[in-house]
C-alpha positions as CSV (number, residue, x, y, z in Angstrom):
1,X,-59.0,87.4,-195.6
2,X,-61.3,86.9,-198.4
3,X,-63.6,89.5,-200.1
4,X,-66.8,87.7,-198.4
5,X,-65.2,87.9,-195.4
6,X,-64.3,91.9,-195.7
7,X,-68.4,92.3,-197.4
8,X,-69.5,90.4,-194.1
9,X,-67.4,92.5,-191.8
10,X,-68.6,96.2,-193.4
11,X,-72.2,94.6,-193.6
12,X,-72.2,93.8,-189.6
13,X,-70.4,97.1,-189.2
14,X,-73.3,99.2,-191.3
15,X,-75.9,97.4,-189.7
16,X,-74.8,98.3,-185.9
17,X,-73.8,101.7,-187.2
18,X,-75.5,104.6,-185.1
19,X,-77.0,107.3,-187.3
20,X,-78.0,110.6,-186.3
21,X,-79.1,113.7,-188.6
22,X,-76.7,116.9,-188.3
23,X,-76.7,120.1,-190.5
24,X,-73.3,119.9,-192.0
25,X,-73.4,123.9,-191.2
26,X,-73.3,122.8,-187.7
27,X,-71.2,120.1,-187.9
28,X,-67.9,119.9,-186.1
29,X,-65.7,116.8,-186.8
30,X,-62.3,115.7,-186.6
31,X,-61.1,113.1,-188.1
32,X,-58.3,111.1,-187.3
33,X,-56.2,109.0,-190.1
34,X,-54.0,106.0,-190.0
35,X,-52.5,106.1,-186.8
36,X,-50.8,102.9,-185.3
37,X,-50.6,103.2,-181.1
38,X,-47.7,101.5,-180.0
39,X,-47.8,98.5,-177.5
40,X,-45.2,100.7,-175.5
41,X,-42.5,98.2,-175.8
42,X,-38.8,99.1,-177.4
43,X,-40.2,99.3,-180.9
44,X,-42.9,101.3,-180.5
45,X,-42.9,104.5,-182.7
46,X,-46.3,106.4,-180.9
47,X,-44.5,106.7,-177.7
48,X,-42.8,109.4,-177.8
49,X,-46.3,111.3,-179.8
50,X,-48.7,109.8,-177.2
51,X,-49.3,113.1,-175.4
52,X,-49.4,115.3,-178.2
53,X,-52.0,112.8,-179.7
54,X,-54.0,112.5,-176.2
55,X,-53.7,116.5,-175.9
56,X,-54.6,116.8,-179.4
57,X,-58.1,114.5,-178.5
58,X,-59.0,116.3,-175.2
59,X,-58.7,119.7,-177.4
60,X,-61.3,118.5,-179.5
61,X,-63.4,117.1,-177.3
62,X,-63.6,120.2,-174.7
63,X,-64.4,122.2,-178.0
64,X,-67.8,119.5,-178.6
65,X,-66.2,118.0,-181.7
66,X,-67.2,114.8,-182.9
């Protein structure tokens, strides 16, 4: 993939982007980093951290995180 196809791709993305205005004070976010979900087959290395990742989300999300 070329670098004006990666631009194009982060352009569209900004564009369609939803914004809203939060006091970072306020603010309650969780971020998630580099995870691969498996494709549940023999190879797949998520499967056996699936629920700790789903329990992990519904935490969150119970406790309004964004």
């Amino acid at each position: 993939m070329g670098q004006k196809q990666i631009l194009k791709g982060v352009d569209k993305a900004h564009t369609k982007a939803f914004y809203m205005e939060r006091d970072l004070c306020d603010l309650k976010l969780v971020m998630m980093s580099d995870h691969h979900r498996g494709s549940k087959d023999g190879a797949d290395d998520f499967l056996p951290c699936e629920q700790t990742y789903i329990k992990a989300l519904n935490y969150y999300l119970q406790r309004d995180y964004t």
